[in-house]
Backbone atoms as SQL, in Angstrom:
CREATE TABLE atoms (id INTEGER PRIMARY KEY, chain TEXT, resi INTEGER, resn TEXT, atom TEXT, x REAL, y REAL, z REAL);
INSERT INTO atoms VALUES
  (1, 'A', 1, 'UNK', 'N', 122.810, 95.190, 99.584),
  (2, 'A', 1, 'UNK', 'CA', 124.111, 94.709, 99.165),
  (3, 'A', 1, 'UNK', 'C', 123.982, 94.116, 97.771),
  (4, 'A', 2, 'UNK', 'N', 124.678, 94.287, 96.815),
  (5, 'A', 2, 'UNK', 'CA', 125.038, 94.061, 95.369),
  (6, 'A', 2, 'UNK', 'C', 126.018, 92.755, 95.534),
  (7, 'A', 3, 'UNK', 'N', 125.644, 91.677, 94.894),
  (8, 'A', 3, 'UNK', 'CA', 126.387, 90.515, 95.180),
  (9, 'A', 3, 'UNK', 'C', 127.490, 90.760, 93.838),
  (10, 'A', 4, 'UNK', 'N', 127.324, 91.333, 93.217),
  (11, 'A', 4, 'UNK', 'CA', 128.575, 91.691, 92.090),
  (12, 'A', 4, 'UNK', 'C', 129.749, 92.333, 92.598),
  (13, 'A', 5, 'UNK', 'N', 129.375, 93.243, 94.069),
  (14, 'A', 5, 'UNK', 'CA', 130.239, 94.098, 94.363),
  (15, 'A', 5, 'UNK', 'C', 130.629, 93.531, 96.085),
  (16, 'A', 6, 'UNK', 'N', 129.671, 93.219, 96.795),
  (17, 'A', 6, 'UNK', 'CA', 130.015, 92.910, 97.943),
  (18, 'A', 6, 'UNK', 'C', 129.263, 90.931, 98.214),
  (19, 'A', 7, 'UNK', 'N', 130.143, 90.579, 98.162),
  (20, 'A', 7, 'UNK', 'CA', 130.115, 88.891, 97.491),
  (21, 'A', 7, 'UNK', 'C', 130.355, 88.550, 99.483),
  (22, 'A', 8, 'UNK', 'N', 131.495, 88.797, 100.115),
  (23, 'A', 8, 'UNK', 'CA', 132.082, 88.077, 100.653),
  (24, 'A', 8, 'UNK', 'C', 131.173, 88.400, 102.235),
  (25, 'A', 9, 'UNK', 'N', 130.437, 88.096, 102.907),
  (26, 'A', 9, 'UNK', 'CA', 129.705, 88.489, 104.336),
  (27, 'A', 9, 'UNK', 'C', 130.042, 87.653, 105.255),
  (28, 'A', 10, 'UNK', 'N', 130.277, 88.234, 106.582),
  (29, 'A', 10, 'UNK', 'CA', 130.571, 87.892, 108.081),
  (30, 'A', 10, 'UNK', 'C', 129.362, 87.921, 108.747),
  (31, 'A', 11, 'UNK', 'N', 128.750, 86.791, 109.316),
  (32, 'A', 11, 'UNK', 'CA', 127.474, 86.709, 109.898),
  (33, 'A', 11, 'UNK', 'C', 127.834, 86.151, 111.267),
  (34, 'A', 12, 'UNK', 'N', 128.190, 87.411, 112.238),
  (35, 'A', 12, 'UNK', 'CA', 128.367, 86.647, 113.862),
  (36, 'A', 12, 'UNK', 'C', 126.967, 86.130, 114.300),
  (37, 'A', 13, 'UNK', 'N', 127.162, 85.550, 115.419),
  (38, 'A', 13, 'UNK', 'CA', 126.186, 84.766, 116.202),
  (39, 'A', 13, 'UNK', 'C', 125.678, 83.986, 115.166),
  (40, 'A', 14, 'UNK', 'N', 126.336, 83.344, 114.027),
  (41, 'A', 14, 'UNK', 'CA', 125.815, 82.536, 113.484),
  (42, 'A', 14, 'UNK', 'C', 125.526, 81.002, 113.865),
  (43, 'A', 15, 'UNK', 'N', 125.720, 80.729, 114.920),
  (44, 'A', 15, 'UNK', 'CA', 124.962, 79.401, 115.424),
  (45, 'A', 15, 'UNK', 'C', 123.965, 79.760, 116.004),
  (46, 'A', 16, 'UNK', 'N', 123.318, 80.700, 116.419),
  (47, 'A', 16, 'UNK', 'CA', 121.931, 81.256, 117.110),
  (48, 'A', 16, 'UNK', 'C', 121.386, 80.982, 116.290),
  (49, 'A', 17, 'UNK', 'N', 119.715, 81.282, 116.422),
  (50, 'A', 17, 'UNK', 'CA', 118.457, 81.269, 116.315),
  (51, 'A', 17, 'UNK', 'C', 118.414, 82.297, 114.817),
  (52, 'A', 18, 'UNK', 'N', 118.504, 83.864, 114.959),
  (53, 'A', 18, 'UNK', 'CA', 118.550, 84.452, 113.964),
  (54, 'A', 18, 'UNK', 'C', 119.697, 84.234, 112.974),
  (55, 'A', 19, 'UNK', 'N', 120.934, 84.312, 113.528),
  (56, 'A', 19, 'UNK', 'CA', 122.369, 84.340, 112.868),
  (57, 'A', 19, 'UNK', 'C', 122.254, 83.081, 111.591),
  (58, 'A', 20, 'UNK', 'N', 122.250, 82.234, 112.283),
  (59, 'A', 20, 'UNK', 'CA', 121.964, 80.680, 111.457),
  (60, 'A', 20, 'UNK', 'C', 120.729, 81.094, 110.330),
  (61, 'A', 21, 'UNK', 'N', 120.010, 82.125, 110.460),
  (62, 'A', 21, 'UNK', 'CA', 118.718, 81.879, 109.423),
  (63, 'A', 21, 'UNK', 'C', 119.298, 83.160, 108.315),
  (64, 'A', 22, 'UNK', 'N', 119.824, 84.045, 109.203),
  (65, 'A', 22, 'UNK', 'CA', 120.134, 85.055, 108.166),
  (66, 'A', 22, 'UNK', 'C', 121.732, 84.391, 107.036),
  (67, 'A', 23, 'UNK', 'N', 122.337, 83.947, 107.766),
  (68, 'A', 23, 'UNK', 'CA', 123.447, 83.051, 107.204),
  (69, 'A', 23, 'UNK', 'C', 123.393, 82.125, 106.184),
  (70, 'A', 24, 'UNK', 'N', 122.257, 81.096, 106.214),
  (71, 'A', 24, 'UNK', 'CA', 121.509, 80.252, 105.292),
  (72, 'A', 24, 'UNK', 'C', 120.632, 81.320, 104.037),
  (73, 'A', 25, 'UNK', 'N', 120.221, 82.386, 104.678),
  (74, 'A', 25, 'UNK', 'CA', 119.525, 83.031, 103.828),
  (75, 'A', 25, 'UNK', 'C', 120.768, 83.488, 102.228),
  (76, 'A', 26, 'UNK', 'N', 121.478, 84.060, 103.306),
  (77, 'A', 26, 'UNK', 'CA', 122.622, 84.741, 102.158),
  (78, 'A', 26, 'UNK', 'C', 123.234, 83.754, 101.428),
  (79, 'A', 27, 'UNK', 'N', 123.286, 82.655, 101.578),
  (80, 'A', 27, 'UNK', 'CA', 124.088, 81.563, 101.333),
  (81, 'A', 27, 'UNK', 'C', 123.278, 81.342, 100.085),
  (82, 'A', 28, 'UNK', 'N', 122.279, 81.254, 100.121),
  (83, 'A', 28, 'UNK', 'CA', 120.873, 80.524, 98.992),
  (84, 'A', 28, 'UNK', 'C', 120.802, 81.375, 97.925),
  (85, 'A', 29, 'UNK', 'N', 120.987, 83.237, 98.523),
  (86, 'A', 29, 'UNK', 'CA', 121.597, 84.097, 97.622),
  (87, 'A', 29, 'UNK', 'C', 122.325, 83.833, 96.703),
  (88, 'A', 30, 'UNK', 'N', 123.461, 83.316, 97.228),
  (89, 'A', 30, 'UNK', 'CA', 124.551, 83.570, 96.364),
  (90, 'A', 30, 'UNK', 'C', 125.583, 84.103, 96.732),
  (91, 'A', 31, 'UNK', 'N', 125.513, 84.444, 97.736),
  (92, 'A', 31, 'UNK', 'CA', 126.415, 85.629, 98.997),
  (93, 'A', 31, 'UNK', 'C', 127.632, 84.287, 99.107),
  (94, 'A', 32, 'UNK', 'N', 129.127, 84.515, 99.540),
  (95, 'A', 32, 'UNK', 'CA', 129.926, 84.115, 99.848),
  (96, 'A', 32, 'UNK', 'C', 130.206, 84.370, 101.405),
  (97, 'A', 33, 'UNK', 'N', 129.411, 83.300, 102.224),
  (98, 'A', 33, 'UNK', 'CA', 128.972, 83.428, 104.310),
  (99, 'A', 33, 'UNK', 'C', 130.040, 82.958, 104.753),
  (100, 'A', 34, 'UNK', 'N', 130.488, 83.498, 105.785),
  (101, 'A', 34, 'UNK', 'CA', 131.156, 82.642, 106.768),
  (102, 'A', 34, 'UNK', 'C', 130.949, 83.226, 108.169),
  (103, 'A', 35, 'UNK', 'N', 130.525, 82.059, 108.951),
  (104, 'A', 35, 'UNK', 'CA', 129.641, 82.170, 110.166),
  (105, 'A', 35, 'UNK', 'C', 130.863, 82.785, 111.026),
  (106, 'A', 36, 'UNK', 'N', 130.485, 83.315, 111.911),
  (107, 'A', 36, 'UNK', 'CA', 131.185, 83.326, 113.782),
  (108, 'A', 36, 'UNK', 'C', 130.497, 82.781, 114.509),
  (109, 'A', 37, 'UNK', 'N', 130.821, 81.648, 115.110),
  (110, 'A', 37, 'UNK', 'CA', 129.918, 81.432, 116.289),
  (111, 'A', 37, 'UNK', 'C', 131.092, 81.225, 117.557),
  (112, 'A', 38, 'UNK', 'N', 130.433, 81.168, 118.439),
  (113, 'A', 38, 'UNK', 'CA', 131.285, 81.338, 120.240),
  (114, 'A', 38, 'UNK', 'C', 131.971, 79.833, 119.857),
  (115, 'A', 39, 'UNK', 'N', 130.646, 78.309, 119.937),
  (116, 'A', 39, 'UNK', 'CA', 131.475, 77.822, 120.435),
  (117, 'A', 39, 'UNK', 'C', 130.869, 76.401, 119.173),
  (118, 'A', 40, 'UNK', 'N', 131.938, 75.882, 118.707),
  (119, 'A', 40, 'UNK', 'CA', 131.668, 74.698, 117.632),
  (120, 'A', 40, 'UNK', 'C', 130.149, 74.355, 117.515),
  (121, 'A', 41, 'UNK', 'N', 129.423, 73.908, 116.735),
  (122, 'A', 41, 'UNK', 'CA', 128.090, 73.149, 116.724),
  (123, 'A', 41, 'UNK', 'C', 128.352, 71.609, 116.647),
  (124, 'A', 42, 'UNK', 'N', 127.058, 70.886, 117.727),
  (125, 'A', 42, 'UNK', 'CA', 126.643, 69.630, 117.848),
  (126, 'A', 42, 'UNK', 'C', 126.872, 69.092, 116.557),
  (127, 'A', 43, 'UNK', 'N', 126.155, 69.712, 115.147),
  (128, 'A', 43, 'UNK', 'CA', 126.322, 69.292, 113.955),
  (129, 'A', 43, 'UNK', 'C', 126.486, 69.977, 113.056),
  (130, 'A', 44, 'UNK', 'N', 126.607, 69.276, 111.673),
  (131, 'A', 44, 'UNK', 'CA', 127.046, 70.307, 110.155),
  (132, 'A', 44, 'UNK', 'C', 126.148, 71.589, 110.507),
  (133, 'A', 45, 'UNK', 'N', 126.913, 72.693, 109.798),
  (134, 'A', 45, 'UNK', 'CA', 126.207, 74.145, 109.347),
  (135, 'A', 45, 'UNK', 'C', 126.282, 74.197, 107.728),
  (136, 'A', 46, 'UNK', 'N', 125.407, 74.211, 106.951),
  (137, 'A', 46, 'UNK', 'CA', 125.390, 74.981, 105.868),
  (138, 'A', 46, 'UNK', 'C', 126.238, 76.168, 104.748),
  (139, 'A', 47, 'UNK', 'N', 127.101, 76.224, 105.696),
  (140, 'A', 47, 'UNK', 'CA', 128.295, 77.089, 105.554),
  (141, 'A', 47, 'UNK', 'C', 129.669, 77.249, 106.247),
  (142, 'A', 48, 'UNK', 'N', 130.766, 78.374, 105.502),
  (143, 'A', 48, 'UNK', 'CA', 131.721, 77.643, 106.724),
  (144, 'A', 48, 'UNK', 'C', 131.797, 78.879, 107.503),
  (145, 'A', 49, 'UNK', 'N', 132.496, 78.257, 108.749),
  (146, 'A', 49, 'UNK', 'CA', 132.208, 79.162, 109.497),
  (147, 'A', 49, 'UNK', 'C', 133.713, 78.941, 110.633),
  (148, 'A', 50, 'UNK', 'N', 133.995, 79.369, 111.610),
  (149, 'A', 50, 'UNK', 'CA', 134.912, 79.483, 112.406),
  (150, 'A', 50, 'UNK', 'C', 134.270, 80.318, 114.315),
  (151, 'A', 51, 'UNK', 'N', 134.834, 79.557, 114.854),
  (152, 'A', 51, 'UNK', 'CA', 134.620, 79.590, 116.363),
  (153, 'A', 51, 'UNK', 'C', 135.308, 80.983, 117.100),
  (154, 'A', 52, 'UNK', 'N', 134.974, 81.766, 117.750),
  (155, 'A', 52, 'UNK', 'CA', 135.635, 82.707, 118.629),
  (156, 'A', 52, 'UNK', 'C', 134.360, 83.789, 119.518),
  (157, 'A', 53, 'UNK', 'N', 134.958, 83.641, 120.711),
  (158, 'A', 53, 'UNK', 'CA', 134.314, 84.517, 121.509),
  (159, 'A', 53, 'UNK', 'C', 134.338, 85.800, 121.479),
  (160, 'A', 54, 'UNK', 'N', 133.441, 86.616, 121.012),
  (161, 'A', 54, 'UNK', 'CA', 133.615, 88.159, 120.901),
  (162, 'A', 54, 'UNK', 'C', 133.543, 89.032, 121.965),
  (163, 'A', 55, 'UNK', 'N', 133.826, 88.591, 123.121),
  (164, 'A', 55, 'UNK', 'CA', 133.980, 89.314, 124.646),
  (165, 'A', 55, 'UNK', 'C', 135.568, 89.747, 124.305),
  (166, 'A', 56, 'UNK', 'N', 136.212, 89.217, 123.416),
  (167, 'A', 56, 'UNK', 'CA', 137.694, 89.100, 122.807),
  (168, 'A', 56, 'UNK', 'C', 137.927, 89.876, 121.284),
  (169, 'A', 57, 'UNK', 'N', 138.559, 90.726, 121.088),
  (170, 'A', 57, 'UNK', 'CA', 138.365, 91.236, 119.718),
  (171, 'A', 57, 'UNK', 'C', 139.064, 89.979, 118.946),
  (172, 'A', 58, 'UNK', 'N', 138.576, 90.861, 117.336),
  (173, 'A', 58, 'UNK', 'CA', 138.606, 89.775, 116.757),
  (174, 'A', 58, 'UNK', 'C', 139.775, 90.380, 115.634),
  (175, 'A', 59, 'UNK', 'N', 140.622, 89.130, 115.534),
  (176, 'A', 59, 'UNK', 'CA', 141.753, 89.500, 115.074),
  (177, 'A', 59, 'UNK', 'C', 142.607, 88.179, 113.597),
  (178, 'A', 60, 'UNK', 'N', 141.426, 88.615, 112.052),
  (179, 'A', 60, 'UNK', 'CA', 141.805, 87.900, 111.677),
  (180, 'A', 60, 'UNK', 'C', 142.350, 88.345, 110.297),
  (181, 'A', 61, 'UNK', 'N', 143.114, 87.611, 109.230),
  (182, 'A', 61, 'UNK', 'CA', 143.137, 88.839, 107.852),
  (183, 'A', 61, 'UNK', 'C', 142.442, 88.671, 107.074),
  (184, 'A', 62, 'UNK', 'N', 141.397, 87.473, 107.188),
  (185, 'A', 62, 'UNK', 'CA', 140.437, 87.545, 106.091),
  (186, 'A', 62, 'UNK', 'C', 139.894, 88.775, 105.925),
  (187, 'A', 63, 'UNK', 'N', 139.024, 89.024, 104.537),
  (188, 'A', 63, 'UNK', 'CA', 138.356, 90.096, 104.349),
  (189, 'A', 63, 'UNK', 'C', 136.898, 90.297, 103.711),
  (190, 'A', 64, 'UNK', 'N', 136.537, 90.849, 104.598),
  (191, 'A', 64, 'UNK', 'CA', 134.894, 90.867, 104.244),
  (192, 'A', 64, 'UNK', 'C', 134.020, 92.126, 103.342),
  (193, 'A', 65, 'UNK', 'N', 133.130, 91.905, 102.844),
  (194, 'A', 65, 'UNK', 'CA', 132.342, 93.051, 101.813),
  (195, 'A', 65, 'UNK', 'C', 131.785, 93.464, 103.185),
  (196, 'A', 66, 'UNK', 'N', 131.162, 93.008, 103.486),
  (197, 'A', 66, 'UNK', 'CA', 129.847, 93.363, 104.988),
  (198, 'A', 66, 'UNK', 'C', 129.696, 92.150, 106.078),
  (199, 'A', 67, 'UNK', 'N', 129.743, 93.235, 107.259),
  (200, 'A', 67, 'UNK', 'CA', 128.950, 92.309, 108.302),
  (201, 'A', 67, 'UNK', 'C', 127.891, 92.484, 108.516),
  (202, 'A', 68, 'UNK', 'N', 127.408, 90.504, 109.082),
  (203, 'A', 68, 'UNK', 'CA', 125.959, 90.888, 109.712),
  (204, 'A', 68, 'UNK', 'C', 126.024, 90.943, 111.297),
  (205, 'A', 69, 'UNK', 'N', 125.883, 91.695, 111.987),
  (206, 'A', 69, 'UNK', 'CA', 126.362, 91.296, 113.762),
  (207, 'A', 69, 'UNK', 'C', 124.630, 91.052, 114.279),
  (208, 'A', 70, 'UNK', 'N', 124.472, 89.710, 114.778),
  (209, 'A', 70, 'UNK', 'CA', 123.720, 88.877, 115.088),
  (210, 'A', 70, 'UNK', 'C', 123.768, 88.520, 116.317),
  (211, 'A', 71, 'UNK', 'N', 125.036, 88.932, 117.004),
  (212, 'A', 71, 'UNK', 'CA', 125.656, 88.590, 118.905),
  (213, 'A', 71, 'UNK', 'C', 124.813, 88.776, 119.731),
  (214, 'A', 72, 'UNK', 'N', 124.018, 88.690, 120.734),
  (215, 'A', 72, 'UNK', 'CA', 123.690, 88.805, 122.083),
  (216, 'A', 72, 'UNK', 'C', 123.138, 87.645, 122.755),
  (217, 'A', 73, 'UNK', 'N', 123.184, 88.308, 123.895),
  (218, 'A', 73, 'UNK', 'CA', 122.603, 87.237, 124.881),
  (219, 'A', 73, 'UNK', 'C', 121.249, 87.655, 125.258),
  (220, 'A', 74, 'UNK', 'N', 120.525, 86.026, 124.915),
  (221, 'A', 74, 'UNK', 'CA', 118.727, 86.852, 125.205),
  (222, 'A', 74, 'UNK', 'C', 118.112, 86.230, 126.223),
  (223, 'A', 75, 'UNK', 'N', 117.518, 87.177, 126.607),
  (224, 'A', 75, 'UNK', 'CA', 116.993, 87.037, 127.972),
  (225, 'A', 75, 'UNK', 'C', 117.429, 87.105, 128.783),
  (226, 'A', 76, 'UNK', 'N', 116.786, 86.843, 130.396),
  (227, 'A', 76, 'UNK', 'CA', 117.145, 87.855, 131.161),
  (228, 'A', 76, 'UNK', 'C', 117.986, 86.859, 132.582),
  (229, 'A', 77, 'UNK', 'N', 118.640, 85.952, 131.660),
  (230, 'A', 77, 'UNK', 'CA', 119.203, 84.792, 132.620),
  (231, 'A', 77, 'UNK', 'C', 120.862, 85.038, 133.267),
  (232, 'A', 78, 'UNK', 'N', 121.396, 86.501, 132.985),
  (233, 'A', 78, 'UNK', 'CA', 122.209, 86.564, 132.777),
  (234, 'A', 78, 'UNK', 'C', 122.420, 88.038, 133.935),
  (235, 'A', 79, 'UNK', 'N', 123.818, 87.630, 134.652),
  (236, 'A', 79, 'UNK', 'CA', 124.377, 88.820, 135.486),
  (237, 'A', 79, 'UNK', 'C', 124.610, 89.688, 134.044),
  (238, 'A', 80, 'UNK', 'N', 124.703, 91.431, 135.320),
  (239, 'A', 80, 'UNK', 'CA', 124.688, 92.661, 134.220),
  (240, 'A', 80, 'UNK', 'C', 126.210, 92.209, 133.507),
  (241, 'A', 81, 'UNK', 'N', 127.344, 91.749, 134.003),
  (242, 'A', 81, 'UNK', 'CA', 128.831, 91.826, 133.730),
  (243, 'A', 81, 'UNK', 'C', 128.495, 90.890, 132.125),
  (244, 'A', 82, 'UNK', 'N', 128.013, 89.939, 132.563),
  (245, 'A', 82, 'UNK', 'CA', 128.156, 88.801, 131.681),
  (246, 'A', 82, 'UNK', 'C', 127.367, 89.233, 130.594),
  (247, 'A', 83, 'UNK', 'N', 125.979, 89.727, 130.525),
  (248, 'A', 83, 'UNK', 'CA', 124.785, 90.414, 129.189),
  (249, 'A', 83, 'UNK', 'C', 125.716, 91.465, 129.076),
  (250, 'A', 84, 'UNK', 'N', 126.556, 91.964, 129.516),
  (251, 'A', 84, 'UNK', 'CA', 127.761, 93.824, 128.875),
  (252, 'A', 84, 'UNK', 'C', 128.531, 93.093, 127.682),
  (253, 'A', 85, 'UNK', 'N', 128.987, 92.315, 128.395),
  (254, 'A', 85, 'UNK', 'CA', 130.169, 91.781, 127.919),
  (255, 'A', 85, 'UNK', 'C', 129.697, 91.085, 126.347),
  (256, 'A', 86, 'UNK', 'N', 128.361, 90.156, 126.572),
  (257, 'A', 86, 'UNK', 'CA', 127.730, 89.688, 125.456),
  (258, 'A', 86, 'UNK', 'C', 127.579, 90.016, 124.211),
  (259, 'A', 87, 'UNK', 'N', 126.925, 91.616, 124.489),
  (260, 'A', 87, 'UNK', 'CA', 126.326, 92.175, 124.208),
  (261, 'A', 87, 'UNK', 'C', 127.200, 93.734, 123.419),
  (262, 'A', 88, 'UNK', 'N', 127.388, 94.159, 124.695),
  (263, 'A', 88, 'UNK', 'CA', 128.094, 95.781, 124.595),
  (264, 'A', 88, 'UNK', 'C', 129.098, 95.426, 124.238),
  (265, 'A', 89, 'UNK', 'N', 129.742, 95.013, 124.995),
  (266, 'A', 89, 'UNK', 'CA', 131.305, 94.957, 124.853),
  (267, 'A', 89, 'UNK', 'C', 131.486, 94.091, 123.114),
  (268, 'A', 90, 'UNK', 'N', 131.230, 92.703, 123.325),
  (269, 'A', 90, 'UNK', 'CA', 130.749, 92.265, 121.826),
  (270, 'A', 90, 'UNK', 'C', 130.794, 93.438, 120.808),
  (271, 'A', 91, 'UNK', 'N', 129.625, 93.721, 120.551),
  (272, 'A', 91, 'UNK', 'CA', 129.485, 94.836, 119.195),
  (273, 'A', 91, 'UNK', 'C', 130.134, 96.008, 119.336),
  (274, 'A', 92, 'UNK', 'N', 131.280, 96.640, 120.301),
  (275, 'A', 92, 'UNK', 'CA', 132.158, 97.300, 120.213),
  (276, 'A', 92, 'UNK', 'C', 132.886, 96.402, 119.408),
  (277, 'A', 93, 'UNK', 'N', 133.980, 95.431, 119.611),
  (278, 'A', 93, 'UNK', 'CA', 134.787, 94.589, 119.274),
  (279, 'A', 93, 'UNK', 'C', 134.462, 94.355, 117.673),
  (280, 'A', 94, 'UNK', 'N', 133.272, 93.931, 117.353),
  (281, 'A', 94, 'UNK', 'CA', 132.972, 94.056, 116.105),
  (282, 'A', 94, 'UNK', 'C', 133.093, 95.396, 115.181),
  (283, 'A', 95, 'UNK', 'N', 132.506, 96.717, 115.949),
  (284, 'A', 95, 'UNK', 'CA', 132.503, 97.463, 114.998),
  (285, 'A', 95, 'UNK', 'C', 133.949, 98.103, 114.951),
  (286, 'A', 96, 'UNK', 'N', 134.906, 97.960, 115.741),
  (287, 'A', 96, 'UNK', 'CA', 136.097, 98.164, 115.703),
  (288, 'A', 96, 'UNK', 'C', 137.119, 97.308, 114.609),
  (289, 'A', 97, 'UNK', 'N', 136.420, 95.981, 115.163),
  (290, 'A', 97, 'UNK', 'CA', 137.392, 94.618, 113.765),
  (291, 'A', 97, 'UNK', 'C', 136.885, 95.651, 112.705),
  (292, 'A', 98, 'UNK', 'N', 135.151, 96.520, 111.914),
  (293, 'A', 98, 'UNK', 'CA', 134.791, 96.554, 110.994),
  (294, 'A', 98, 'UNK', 'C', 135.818, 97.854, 110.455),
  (295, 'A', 99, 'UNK', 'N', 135.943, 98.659, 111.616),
  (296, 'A', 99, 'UNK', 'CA', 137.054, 100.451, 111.368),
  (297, 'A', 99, 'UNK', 'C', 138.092, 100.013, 111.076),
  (298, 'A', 100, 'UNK', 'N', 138.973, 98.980, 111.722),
  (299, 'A', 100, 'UNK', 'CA', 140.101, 98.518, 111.179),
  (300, 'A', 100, 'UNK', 'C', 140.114, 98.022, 109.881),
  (301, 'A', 101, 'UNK', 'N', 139.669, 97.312, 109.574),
  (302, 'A', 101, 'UNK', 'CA', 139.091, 96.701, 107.740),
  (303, 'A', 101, 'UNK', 'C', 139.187, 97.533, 107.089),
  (304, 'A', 102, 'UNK', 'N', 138.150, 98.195, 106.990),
  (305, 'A', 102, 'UNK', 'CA', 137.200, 99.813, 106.112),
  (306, 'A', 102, 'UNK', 'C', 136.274, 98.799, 105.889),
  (307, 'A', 103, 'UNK', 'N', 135.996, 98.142, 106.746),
  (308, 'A', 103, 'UNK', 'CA', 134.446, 97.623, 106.099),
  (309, 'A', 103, 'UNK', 'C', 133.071, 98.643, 106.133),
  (310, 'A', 104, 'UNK', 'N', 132.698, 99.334, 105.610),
  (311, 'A', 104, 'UNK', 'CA', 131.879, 100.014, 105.726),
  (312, 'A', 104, 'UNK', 'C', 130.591, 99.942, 105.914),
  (313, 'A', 105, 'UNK', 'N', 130.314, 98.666, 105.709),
  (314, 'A', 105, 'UNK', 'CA', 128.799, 97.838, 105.420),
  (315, 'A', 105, 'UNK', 'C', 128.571, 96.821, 106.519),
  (316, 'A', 106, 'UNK', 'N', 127.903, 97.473, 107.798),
  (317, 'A', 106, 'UNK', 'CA', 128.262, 96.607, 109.274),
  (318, 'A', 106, 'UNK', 'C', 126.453, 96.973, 109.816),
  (319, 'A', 107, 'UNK', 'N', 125.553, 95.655, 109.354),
  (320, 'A', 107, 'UNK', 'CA', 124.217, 95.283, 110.020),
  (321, 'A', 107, 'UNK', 'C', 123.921, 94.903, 111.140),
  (322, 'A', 108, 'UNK', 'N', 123.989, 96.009, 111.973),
  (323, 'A', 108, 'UNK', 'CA', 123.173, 95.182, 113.431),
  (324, 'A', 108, 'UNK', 'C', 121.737, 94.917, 113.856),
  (325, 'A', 109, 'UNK', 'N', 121.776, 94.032, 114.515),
  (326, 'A', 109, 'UNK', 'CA', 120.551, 93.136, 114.703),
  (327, 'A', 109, 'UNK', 'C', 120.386, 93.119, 115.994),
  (328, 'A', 110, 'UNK', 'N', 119.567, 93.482, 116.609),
  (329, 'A', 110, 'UNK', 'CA', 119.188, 93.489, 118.161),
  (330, 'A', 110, 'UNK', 'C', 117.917, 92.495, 118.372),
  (331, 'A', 111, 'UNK', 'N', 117.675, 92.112, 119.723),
  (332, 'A', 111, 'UNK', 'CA', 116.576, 91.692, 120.077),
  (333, 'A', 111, 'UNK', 'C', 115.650, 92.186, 121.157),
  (334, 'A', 112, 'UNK', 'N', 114.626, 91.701, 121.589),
  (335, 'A', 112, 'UNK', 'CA', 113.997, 92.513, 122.177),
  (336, 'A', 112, 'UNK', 'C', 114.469, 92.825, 124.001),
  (337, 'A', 113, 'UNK', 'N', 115.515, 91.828, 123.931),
  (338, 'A', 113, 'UNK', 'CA', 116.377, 92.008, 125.500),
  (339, 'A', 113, 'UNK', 'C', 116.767, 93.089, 125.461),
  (340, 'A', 114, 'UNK', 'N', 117.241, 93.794, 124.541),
  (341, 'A', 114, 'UNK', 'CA', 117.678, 95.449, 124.552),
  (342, 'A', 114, 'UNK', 'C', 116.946, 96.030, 125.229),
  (343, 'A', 115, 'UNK', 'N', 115.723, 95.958, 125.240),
  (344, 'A', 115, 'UNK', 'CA', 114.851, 96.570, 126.309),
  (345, 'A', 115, 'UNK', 'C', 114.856, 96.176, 127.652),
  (346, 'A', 116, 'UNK', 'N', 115.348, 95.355, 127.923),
  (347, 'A', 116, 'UNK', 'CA', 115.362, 95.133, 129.582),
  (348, 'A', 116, 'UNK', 'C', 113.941, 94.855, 130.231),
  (349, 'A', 117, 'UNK', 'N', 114.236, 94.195, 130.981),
  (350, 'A', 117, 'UNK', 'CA', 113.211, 93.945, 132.271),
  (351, 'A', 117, 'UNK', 'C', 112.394, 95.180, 132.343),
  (352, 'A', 118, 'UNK', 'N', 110.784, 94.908, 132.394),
  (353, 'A', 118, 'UNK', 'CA', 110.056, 95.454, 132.978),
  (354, 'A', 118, 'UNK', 'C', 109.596, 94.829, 134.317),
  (355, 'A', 119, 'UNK', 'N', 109.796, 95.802, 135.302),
  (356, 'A', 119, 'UNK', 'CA', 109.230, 94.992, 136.958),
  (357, 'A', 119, 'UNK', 'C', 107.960, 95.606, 136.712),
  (358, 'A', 120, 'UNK', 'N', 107.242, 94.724, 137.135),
  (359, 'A', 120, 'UNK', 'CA', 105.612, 94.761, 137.037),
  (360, 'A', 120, 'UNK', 'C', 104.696, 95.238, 135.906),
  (361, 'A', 121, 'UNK', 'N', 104.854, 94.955, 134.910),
  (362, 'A', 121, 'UNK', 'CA', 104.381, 95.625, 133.472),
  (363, 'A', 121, 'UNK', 'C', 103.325, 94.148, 133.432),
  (364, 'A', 122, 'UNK', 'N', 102.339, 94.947, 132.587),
  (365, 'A', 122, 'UNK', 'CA', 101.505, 93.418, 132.590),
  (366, 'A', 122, 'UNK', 'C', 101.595, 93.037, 130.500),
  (367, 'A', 123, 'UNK', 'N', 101.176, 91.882, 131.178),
  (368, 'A', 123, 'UNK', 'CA', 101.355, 90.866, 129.517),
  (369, 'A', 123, 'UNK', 'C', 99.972, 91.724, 129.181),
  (370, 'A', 124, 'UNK', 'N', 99.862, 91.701, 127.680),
  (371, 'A', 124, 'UNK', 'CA', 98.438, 92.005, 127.201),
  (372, 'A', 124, 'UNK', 'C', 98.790, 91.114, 125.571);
């Protein structure tokens, strides 16, 4: 991404673990961030950002150069309905907000829960 040309970035799951680091990252850039996260933070973020659950499309007129989609639920604490919904259903919703836009510039980020449970696999 060319910060001359695409200035303005959407970084969901930005109160997570990755979201929050890639968010701060762009920010230090020079990038113009604004977080998604589900649900308010305990304290300040580094950037601004706005609250909404993406089990829900997302329906706003701001406008973005690029997203970063950062969403899931990790690990394996979670019924299948609830990790779909997190997860699948989530980054549908996103890449749909992105077709409606013309945002063309839409980064997904997975973790290693994408892989699912192994029953009986050993640690090495």
């Amino acid at each position: 991404m060319s910060q001359s040309v695409d200035n303005k970035v959407l970084v969901t799951g930005a109160g997570g673990f990755i979201g929050r680091i890639v968010a701060e990252y762009l920010g230090h850039a020079g990038y113009d961030v604004t977080g998604l996260i589900r649900t308010l933070p305990k304290g300040k973020l580094p950037f601004k950002y706005f609250a909404h659950d993406l089990v829900h499309p997302l329906q706003i007129s701001e406008h973005f150069d690029a997203i970063v989609h950062t969403v899931a639920s990790v690990g394996y604490d979670y019924d299948f309905q609830t990790f779909k919904a997190n997860n699948i259903d989530a980054t549908a919703n996103m890449a749909e907000f992105a077709k409606a836009k013309g945002i063309d510039r839409f980064i997904y980020l997975s973790s290693t829960s994408a892989y699912g449970r192994v029953e009986g696999g050993e640690s090495k």
